[in-house]
N, C-alpha and C positions, 0 to 999 in steps of 0.2 A: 504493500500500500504506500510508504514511503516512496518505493522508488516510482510510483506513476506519478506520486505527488511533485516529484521533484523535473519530470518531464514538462517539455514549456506547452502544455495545451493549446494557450490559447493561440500561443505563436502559429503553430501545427494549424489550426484552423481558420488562422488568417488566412496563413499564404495558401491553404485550400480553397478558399476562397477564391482568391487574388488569380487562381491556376483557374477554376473550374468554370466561372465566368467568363472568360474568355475563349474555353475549350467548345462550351454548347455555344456560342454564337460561331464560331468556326467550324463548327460541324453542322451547322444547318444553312451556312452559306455552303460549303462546299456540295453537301448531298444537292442544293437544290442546283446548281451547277449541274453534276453528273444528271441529275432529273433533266433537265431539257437537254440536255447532247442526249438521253435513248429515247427522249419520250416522239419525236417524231418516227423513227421506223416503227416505235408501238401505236403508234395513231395509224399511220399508212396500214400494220396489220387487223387494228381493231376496225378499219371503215372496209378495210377487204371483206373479213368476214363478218361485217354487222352483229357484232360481238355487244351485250351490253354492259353498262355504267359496270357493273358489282365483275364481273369475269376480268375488265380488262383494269380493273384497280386489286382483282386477287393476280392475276399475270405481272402486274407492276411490283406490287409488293413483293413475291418470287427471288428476286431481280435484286432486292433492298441487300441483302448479305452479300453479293458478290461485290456493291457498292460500297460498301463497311469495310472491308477489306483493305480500302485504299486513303478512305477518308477519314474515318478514325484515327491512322496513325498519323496525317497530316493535322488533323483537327486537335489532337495529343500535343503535338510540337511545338504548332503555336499556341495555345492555350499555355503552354510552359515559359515560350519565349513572352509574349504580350506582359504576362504576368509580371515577371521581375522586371523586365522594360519600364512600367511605367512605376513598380517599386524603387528601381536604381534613379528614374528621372527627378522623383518625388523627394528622393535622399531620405528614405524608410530603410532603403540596407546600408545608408551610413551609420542613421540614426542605432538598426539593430547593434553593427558593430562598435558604436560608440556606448554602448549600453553594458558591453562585456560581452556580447551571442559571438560564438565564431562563427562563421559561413558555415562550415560543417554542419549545422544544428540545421540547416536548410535541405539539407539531403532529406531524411527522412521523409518528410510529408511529400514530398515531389516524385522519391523513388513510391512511397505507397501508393500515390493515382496515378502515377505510368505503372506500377506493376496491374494496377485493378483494371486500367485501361487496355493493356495487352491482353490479359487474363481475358477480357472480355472482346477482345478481337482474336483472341484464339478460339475463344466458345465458337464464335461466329465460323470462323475458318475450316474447325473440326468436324465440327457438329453441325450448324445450320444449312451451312454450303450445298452437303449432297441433300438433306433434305427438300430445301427448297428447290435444289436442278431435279430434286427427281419429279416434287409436286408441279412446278412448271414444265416438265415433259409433259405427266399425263395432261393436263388441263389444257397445254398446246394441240395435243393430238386428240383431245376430245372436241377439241374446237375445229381443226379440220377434217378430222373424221364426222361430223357431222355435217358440213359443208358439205362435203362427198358426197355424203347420204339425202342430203336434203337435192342436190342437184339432180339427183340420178331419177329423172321422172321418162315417162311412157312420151314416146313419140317427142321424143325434143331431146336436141342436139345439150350438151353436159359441158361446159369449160370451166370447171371449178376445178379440174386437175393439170392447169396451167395450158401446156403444150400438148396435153393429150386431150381430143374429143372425144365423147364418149355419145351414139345412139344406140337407145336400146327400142326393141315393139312392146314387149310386154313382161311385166313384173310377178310374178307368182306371187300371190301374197302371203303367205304358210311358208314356204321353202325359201324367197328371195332369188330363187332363179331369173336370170333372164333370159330373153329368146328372142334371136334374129337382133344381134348384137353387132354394131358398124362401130371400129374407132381406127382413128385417125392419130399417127403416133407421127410430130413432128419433131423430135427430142435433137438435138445436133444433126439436122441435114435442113435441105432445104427443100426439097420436095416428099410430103406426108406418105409414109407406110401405112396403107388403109388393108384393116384386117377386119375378115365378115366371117361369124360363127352363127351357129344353131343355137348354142345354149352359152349360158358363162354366170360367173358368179364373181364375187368380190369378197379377201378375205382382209384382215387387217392385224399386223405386229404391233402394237405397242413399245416390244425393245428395240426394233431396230426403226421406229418412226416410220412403216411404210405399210402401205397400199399394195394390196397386191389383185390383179385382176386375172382370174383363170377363164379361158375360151375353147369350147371342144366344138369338135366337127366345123372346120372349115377353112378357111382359106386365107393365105395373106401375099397380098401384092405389094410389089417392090416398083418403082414409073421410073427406073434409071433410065436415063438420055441414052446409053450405048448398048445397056443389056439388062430389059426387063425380066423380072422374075415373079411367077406365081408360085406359093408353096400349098401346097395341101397338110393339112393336120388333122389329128385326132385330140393335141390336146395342145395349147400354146400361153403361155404365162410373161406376161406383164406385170413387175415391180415399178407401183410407183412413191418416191422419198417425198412422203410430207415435208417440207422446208418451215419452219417458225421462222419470227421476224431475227434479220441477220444482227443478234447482237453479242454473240460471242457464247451464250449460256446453256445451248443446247447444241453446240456444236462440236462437243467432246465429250465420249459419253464417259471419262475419269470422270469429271466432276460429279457422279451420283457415288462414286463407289466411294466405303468410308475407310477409314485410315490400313485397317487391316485387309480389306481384299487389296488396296494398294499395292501392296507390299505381295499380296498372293498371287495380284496377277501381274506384280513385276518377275516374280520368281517364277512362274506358269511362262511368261514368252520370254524371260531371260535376259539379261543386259547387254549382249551381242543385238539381241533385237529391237528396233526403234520404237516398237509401242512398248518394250518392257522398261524400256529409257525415261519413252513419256510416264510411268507410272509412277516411276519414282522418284522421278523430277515433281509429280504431283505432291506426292507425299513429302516430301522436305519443303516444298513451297508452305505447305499450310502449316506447318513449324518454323519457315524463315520468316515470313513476315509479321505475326506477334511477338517473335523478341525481338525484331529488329524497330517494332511499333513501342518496346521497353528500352532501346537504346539511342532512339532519335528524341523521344520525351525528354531522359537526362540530358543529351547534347543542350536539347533548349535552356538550360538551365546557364548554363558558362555562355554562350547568345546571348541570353536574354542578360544579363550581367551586365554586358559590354556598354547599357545604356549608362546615361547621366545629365547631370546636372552641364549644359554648355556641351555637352556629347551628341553626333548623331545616334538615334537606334538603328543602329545597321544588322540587329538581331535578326527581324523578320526577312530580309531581301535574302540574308546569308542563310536564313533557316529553310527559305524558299529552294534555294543552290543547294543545299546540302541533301533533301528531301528527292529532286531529280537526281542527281548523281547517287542517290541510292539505289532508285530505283530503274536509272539506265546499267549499272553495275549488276543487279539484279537481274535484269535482262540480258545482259551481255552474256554471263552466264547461264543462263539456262538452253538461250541459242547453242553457246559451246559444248555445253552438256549431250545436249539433244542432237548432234549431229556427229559429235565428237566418239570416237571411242574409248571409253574411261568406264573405268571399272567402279564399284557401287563406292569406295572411298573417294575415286574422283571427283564423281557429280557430286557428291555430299560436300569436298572442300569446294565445288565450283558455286556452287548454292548458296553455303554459308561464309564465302567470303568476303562478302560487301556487312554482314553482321559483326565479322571477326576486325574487319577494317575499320568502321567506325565505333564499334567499341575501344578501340586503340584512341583513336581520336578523342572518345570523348571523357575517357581518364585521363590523358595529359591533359587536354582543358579545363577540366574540374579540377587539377592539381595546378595547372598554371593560375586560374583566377584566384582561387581559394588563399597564393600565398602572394596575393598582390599584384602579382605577374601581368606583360601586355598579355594576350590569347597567342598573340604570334611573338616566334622565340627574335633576341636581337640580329640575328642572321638572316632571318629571313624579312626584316623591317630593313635592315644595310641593304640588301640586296633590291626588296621595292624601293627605299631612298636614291639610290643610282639609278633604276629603272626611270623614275619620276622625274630626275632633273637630267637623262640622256633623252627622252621620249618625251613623256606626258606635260613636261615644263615646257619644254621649246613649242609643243606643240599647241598648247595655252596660249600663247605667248604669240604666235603666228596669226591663231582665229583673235587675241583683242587684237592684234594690230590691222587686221583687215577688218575687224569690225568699226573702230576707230575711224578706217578708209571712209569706210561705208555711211557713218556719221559727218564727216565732215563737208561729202557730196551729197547729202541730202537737203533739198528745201528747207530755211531757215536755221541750217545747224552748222553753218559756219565754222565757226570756233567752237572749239574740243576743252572743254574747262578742265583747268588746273587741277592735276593729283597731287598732290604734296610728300614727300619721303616722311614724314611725320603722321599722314594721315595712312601709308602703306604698312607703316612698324603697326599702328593701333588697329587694323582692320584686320590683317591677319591670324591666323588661326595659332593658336600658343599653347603648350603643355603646361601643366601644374603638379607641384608636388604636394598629396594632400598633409605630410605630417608634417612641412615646413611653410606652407603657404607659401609657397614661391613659384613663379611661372615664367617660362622662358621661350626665346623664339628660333625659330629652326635653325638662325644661325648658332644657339648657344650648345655646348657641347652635352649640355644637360639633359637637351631638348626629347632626345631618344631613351635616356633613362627608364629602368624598369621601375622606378622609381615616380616617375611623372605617370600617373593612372586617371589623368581626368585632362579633358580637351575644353579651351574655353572657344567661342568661335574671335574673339576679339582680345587685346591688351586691357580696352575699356570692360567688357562683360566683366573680365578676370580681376580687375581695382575693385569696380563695384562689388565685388561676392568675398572681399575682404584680403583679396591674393594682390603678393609686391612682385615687381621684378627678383631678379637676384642683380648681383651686381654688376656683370656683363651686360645685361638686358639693360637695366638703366642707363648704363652709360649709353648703349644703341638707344634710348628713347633720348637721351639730352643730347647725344649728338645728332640726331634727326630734328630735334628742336630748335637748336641752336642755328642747324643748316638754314630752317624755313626764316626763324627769326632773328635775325645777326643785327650786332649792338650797331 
């Protein structure tokens, strides 16, 4: 009892707080995102077959877990990152660490709603996935299986099965025979295979989504340009592939099988074989991307840090980039997998290496923030500082001077008003050291210091908020002084 007491609750359901607010507003912008990118080919399907309100909102819903999949762990991230963003801007994780809290004390609650968050995008992965592919199979194929059915009338021509016509004369009502049966098979040619039987019937799979039409006694013509053909039969069978709307969900039929036929029917066709590749590629996916939806939540956490007082939040844009090169890595991967020949260790390291990568990442960013540290080590800030003033500086520098051009020949703008070397030192962007209050400018040697952990955008912001030069710096501000106003 003592030791819960001594646990900081309330802090824990602050920043629960501060996290989870921003997680459901970013999981209901992005779901409604994914919502209109499928909801047209499900409109195009639901007006095909005059499907109503309640079928094509239980077809939608179907659809909602393969959705979660991708949007949860984005909605996780940022809801992590937004969070401390506007905690670090506010100067609430000064305030904590001026209170005595170390950063550390911030893990906890953050690791326990990205572990509940993953937990719960694994349910989803595990568990809901093949469910709902299997209920959106049959509910697809009861819906064009009925279409079929409803088209197939006496003495009228049938196109509800695409490229195939179907007349039939008469329906048996007791048995469903038909008789004196004319279809018209235009499937990949260009002039129709018209096939005429006595009797025929229609049967239907459910596993493998197909139609199938059996035709006895009679005949089928072939109209080729160079070498027509009549065939005679006693018995002639037509499959046809009920097609659902094209959105990825029923177009593999792994996604119904659950974790263990996975596994059974990778080991049934074997990893020399490419569906036994696909299966097991199945099966580590629906295990890579809940921990990896547990390891991009913590990244946000040292992200979302980076905010401040006079700082951009460059959290989100960066947690945006980090979020696609997951999941292009992800994919690069499974391609390689899947074509590749690698045995069941391989695709497992090919799989799980964009998890194993940014878990690396995201312990040295929690160890780097946690002990003051920039997020990027000094070598690789030397190395963008050269970039910036061989590149990105001359090239600034090029667009004001032709923008300047551009000003000067414009109607009324003559004259290009005075910049001052005084007003260039104070407008510029300068570091700060928060345990000395002192802030300096890129010329000062200080400037790149792991030590300078806050950005003011100006000289002026960094006076007002209580910060002095050091002593380089002033002297660059009195000699830029001095320059503008000479005795």
């Amino acid at each position: 009892m003592n030791l819960f007491s001594r646990k900081p609750v309330l802090l824990y359901s602050y920043l629960a707080t501060e996290m989870l607010a921003p997680f459901f507003a970013a999981f209901v912008v992005m779901n409604a995102v994914f919502f209109l990118v499928k909801l047209i080919p499900f409109l195009n399907f639901a007006l095909e077959l005059s499907i109503g309100l309640g079928d094509f909102i239980r077809l939608f819903c179907y659809m909602f877990p393969n959705m979660f999949l991708y949007t949860i762990p984005m909605a996780s991230m940022m809801g992590v990152i937004v969070g401390f963003s506007r905690l670090s801007s506010d100067t609430e994780i000064l305030a904590i660490k001026a209170s005595g809290i170390s950063l550390y004390h911030v893990i906890p609650p953050v690791f326990a709603i990205s572990a509940c968050i993953a937990i719960f995008t694994g349910y989803f992965s595990i568990k809901l996935i093949p469910v709902s592919e299997i209920a959106m199979k049959q509910l697809t194929y009861q819906l064009l299986k009925e279409k079929v059915d409803k088209g197939i009338k006496e003495y009228q021509f049938t196109e509800a099965l695409g490229d195939i016509v179907v007349h039939v004369g008469k329906i048996d009502e007791k048995t469903g025979v038909w008789k004196k049966v004319w279809v018209s098979d235009m499937r990949g040619q260009e002039n129709p295979t018209i096939t005429m039987a006595a009797t025929g019937t229609m049967k239907s799979d459910l596993d493998r989504m197909m139609v199938t039409i059996v035709l006895h006694d009679g005949s089928l013509h072939r109209p080729e340009e160079e070498d027509a053909q009549i065939v005679q039969f006693g018995k002639y069978t037509i499959n046809i592939p009920l097609q659902p709307p094209d959105t990825g969900v029923n177009s593999v039929h792994r996604g119904t099988l659950t974790m263990g036929q996975l596994l059974e029917a990778a080991d049934r066709f074997g990893i020399d074989n490419k569906r036994g590749r696909v299966m097991l590629i199945e099966y580590h996916e629906r295990l890579v991307l809940p921990f990896g939806c547990l390891i991009l939540s913590i990244l946000g956490l040292p992200l979302g840090l980076q905010a401040g007082p006079g700082r951009k939040a460059i959290g989100v844009p960066f947690g945006l980039a980090v979020f696609i090169l997951f999941y292009v890595l992800f994919t690069m991967g499974k391609m390689i997998a899947k074509e590749g020949d690698f045995g069941q260790l391989g695709i497992a390291a090919l799989l799980w290496m964009p998890d194993v990568f940014f878990l690396l990442i995201t312990l040295y960013s929690v160890q780097r923030v946690f002990s003051e540290k920039s997020l990027a080590p000094s070598w690789l800030r030397f190395l963008y500082g050269i970039f910036h003033k061989l590149f990105i500086a001359p090239l600034l520098a090029i667009l004001n001077m032709g923008l300047q051009l551009i000003l000067v020949f414009l109607p009324g703008r003559r004259k290009v008003a005075a910049y001052s070397e005084t007003d260039s030192k104070r407008v510029c962007a300068v570091r700060a050291n928060v345990g000395l209050f002192q802030f300096h400018f890129e010329q000062c040697s200080e400037y790149r210091s792991d030590q300078c952990t806050i950005e003011f955008s100006s000289a002026d912001v960094a006076i007002d908020a209580g910060y002095s030069p050091c002593d380089y710096c002033k002297n660059l501000l009195e000699q830029a002084s001095s320059t503008e106003n000479p005795q």
